[in-house]
N, CA, C and O atoms as CSV, one atom per row, in Angstrom:
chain,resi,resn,atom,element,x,y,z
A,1,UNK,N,N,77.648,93.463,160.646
A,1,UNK,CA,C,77.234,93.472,159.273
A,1,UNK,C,C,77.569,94.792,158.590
A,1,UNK,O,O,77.729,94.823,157.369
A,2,UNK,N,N,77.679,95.875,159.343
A,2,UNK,CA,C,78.038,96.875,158.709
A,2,UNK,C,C,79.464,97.200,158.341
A,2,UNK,O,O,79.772,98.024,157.480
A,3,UNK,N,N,80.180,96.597,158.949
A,3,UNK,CA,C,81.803,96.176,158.859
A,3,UNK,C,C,81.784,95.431,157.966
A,3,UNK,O,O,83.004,95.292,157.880
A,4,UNK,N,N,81.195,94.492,156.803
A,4,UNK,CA,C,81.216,93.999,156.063
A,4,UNK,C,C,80.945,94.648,155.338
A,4,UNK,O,O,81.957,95.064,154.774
A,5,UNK,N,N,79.420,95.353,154.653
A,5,UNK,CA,C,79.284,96.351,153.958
A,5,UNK,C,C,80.280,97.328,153.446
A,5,UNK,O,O,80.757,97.573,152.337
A,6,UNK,N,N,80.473,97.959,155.050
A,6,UNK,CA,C,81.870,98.818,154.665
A,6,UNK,C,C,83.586,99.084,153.964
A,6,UNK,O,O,84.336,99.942,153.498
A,7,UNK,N,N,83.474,97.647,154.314
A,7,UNK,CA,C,84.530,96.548,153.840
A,7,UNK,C,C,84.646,96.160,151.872
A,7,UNK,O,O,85.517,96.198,151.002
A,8,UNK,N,N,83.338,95.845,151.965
A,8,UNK,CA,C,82.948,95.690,150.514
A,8,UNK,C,C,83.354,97.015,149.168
A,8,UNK,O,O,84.118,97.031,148.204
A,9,UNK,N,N,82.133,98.239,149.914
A,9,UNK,CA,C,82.335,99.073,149.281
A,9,UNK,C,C,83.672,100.211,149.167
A,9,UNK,O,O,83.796,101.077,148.301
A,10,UNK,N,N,84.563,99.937,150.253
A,10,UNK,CA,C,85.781,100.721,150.338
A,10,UNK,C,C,86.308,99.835,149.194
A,10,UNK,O,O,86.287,100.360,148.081
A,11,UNK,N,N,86.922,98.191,149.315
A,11,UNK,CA,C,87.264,97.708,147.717
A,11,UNK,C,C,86.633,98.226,146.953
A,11,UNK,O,O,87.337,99.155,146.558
A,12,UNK,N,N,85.334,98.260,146.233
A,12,UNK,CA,C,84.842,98.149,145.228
A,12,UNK,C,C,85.384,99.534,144.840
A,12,UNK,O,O,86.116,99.551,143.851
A,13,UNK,N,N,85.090,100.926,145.587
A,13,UNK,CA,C,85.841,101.919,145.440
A,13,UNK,C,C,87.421,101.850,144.819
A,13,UNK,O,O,87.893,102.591,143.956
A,14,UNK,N,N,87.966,100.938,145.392
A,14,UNK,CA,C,89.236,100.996,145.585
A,14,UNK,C,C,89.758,100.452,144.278
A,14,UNK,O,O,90.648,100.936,143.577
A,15,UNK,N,N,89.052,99.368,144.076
A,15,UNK,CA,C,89.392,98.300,142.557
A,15,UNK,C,C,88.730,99.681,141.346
A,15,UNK,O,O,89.233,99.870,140.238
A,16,UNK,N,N,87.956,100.208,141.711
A,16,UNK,CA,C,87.317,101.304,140.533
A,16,UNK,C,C,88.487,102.296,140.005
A,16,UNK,O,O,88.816,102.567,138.850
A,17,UNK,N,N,89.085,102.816,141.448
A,17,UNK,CA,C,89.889,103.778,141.025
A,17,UNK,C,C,90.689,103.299,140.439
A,17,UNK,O,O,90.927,103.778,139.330
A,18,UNK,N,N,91.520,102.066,140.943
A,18,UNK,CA,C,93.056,101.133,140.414
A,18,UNK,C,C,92.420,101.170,138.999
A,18,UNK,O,O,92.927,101.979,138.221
A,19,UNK,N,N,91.243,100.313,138.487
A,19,UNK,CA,C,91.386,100.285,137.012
A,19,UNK,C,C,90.698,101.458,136.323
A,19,UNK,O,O,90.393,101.321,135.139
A,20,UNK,N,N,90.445,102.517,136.913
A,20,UNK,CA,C,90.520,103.828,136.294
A,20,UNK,C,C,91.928,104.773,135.673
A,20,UNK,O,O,92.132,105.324,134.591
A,21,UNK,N,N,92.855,104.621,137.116
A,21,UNK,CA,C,94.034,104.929,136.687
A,21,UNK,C,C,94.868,104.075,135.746
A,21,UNK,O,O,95.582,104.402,134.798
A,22,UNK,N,N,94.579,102.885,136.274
A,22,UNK,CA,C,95.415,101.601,135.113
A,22,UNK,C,C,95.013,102.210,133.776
A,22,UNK,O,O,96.028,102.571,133.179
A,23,UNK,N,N,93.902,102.453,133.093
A,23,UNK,CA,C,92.804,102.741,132.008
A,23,UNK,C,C,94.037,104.086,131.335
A,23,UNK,O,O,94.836,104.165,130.402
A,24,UNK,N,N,93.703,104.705,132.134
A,24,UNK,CA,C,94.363,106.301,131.824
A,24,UNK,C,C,95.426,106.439,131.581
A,24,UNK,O,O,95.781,107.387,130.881
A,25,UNK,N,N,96.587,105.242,132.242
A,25,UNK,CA,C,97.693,105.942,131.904
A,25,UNK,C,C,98.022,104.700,131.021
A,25,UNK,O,O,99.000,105.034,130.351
A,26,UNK,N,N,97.675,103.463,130.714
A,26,UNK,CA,C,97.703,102.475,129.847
A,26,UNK,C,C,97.239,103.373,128.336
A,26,UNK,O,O,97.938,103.221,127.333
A,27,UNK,N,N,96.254,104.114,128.309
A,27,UNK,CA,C,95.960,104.618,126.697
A,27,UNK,C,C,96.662,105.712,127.141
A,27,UNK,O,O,95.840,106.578,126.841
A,28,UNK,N,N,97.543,106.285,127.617
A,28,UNK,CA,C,98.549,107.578,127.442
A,28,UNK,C,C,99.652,107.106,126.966
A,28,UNK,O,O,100.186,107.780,126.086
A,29,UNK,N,N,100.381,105.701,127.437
A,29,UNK,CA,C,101.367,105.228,127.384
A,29,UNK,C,C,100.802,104.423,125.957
A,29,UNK,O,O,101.721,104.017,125.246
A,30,UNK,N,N,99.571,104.178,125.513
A,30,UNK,CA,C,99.205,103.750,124.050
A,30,UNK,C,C,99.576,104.532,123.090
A,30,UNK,O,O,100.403,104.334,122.199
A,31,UNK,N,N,99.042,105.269,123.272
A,31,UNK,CA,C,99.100,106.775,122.219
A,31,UNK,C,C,100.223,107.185,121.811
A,31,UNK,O,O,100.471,107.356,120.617
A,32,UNK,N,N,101.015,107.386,122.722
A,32,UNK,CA,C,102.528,107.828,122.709
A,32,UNK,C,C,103.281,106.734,122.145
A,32,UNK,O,O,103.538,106.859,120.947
A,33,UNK,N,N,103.735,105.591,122.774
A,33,UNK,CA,C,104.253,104.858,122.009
A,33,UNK,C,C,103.605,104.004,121.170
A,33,UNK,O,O,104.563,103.644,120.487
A,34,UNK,N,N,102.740,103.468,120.768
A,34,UNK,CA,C,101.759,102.402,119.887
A,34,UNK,C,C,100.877,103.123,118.909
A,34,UNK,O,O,100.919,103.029,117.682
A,35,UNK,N,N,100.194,103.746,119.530
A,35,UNK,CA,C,98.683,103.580,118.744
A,35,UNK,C,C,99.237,104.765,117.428
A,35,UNK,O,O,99.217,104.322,116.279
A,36,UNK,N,N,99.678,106.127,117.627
A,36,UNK,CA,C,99.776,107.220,116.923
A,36,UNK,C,C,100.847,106.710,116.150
A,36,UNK,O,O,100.670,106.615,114.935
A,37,UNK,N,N,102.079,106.317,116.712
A,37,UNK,CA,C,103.218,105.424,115.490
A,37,UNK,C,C,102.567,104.454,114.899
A,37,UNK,O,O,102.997,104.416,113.746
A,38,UNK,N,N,101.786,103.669,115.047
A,38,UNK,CA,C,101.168,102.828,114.307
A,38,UNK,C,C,100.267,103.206,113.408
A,38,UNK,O,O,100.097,102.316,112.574
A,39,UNK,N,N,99.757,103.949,113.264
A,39,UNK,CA,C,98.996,104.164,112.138
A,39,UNK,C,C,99.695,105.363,111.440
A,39,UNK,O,O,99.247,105.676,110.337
A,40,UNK,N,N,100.849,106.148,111.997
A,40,UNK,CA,C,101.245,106.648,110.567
A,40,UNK,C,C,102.238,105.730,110.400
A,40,UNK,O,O,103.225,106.191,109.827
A,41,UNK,N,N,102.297,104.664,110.690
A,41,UNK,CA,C,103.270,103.889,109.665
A,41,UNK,C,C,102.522,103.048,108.911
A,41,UNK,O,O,103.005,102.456,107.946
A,42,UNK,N,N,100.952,102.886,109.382
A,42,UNK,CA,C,100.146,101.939,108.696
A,42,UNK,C,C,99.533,102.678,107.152
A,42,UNK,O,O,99.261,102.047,106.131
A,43,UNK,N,N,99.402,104.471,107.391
A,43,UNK,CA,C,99.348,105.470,106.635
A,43,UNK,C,C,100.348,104.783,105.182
A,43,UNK,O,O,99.924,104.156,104.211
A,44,UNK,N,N,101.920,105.238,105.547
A,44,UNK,CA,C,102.616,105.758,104.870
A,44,UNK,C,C,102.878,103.898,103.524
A,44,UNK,O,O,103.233,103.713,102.360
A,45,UNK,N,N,102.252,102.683,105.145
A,45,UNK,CA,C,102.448,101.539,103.979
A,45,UNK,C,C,101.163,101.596,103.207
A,45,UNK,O,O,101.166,101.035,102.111
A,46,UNK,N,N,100.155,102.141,103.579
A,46,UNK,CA,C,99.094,101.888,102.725
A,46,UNK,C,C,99.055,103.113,101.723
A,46,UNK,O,O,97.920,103.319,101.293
A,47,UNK,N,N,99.697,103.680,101.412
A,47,UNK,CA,C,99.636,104.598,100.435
A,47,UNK,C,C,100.907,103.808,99.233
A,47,UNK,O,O,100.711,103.695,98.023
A,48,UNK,N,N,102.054,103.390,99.906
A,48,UNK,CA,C,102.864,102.396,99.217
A,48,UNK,C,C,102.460,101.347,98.130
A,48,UNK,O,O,102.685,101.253,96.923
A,49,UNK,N,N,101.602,100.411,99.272
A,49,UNK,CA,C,100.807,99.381,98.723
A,49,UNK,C,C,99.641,99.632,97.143
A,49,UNK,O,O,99.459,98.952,96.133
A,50,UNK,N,N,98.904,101.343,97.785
A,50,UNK,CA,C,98.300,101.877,96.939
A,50,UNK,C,C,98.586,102.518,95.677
A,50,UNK,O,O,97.898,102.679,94.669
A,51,UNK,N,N,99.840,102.864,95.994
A,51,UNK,CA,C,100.630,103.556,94.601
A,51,UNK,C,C,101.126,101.873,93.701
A,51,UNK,O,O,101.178,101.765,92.475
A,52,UNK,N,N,101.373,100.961,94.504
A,52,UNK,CA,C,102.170,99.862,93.552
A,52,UNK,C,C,100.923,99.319,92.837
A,52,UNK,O,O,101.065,98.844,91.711
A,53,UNK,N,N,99.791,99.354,93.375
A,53,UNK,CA,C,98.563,98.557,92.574
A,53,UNK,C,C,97.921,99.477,91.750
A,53,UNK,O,O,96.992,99.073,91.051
A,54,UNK,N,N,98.323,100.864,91.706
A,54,UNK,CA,C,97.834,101.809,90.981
A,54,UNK,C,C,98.483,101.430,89.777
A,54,UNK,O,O,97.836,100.932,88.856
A,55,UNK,N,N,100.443,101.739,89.665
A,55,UNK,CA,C,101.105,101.474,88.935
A,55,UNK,C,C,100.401,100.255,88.363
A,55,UNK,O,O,99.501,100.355,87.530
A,56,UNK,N,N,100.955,98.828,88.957
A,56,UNK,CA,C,100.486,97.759,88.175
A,56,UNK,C,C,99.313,98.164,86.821
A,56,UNK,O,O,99.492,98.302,85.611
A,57,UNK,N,N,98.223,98.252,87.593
A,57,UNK,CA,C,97.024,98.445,87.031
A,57,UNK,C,C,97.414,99.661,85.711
A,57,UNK,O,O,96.780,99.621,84.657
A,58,UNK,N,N,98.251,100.450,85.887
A,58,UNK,CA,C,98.299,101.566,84.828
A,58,UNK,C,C,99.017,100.631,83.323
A,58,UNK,O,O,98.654,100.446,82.162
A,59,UNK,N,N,100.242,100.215,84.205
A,59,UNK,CA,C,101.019,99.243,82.945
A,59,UNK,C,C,100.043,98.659,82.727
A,59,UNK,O,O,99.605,99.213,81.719
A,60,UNK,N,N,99.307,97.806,83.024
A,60,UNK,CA,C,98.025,96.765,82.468
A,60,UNK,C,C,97.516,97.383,80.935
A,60,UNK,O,O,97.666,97.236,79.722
A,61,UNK,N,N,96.873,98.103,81.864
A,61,UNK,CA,C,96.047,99.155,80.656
A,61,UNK,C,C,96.589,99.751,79.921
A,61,UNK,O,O,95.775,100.310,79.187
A,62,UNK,N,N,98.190,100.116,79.513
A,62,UNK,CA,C,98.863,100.599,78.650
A,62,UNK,C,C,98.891,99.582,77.548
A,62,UNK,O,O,98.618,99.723,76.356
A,63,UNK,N,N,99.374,98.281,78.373
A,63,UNK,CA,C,99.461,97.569,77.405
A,63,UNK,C,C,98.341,97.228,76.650
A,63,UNK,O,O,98.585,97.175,75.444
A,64,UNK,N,N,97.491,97.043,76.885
A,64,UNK,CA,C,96.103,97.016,76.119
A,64,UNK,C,C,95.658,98.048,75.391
A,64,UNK,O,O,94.746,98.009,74.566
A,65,UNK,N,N,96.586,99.368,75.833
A,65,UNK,CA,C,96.118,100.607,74.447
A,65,UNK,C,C,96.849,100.190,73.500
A,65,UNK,O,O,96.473,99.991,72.345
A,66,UNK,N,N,98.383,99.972,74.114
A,66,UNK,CA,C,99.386,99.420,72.430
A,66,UNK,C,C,98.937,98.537,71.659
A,66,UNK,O,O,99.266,98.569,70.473
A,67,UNK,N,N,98.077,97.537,72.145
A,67,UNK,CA,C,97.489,96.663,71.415
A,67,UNK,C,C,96.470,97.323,70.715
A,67,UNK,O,O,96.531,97.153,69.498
A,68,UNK,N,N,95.757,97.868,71.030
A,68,UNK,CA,C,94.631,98.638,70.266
A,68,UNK,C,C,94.748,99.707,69.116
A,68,UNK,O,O,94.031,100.040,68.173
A,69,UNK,N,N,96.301,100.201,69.748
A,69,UNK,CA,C,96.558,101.157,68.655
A,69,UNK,C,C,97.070,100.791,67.662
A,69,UNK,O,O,97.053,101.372,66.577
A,70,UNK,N,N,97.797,99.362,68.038
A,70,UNK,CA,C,98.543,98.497,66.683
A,70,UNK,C,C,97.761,98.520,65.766
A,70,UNK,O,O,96.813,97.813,66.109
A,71,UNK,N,N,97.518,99.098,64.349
A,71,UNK,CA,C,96.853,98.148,63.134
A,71,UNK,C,C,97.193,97.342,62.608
A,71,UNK,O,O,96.372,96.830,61.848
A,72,UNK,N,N,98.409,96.807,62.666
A,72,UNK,CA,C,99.028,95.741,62.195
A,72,UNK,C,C,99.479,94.184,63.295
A,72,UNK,O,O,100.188,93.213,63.032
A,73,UNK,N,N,98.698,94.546,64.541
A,73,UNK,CA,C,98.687,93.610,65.675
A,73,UNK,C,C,98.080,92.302,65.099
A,73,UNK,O,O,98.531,91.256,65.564
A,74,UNK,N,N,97.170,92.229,64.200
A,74,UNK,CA,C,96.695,90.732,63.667
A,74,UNK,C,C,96.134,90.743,62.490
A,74,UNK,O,O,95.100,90.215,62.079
A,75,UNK,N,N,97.453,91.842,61.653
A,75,UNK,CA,C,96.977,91.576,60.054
A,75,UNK,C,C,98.742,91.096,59.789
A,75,UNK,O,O,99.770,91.529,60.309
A,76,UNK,N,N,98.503,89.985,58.714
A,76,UNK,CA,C,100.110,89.423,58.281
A,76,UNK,C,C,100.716,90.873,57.597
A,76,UNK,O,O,100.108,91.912,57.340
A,77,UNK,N,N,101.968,90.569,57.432
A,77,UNK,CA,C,103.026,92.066,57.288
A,77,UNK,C,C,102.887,91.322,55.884
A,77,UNK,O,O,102.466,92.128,55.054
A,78,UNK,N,N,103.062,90.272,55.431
A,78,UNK,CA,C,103.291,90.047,53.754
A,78,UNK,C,C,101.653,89.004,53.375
A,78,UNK,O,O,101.437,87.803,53.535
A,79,UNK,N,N,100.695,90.210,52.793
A,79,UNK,CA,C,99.719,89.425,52.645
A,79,UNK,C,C,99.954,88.467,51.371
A,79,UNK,O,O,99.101,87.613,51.131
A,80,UNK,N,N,101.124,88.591,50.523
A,80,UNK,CA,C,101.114,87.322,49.354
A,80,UNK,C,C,101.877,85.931,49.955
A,80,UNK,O,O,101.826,84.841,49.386
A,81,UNK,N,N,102.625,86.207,51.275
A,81,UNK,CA,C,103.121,85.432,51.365
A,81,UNK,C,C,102.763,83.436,51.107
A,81,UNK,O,O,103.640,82.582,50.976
A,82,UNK,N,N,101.422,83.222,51.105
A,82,UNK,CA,C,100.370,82.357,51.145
A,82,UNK,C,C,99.553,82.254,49.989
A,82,UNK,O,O,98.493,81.643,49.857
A,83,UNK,N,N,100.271,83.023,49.061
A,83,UNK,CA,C,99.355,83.522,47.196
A,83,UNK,C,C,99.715,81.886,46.831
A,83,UNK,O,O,100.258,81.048,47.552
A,84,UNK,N,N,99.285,81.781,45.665
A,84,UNK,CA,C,99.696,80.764,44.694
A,84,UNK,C,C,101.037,81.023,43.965
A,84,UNK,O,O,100.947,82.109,43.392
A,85,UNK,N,N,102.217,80.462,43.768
A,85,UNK,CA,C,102.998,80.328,43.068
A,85,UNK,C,C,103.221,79.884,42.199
A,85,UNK,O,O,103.423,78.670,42.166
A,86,UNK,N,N,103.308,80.856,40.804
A,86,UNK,CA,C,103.750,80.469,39.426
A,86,UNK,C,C,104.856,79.197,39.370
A,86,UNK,O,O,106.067,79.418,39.402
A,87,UNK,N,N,104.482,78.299,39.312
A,87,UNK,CA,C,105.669,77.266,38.612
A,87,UNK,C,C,106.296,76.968,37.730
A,87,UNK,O,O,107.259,76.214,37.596
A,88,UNK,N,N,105.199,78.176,36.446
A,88,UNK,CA,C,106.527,78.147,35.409
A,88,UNK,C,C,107.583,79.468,35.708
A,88,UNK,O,O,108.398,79.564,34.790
A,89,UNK,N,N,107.709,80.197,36.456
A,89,UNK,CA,C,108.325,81.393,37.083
A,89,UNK,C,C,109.670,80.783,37.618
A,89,UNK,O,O,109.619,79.675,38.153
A,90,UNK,N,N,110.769,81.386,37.514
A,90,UNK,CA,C,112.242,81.151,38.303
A,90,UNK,C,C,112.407,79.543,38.177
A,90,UNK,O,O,113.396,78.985,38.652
């Protein structure tokens, strides 16, 4: 029975270390190639993404100042155009 015991805990040792080292050099080999390139490329698109919805949003609101600044945006350019016309005239 103690040959079993012994047996047991030398694996359990043994499987600990394997996925200790697996662990360690799996997030070294992350870091380096994956994880650190990935987020400054996730960086450089989300600042992209952020500048184009900034833009958008700026034209938006421009256009809504030109409208505001128009005074003539929804008054007619010829207010007689719609007068009464003389019929004894021309």
């Amino acid at each position: 029975m103690t040959k079993n015991i012994k047996l047991i805990l030398t694996l359990a040792i043994a499987l600990g270390i394997g996925f200790g080292i697996g662990y360690y050099l799996g997030n070294e080999q992350g870091l380096v190639e994956g994880r650190i390139i990935g987020i400054q490329e996730g960086k450089v698109q989300g600042k992209a993404e952020l500048l184009a919805e900034q833009k958008k949003k700026e034209q938006e609101l421009l256009e809504k100042v030109k409208e505001a600044a128009n005074p003539f945006s929804e008054v007619q350019v010829n207010p007689f155009e719609k007068a009464y016309k003389n019929p004894f005239g021309e």
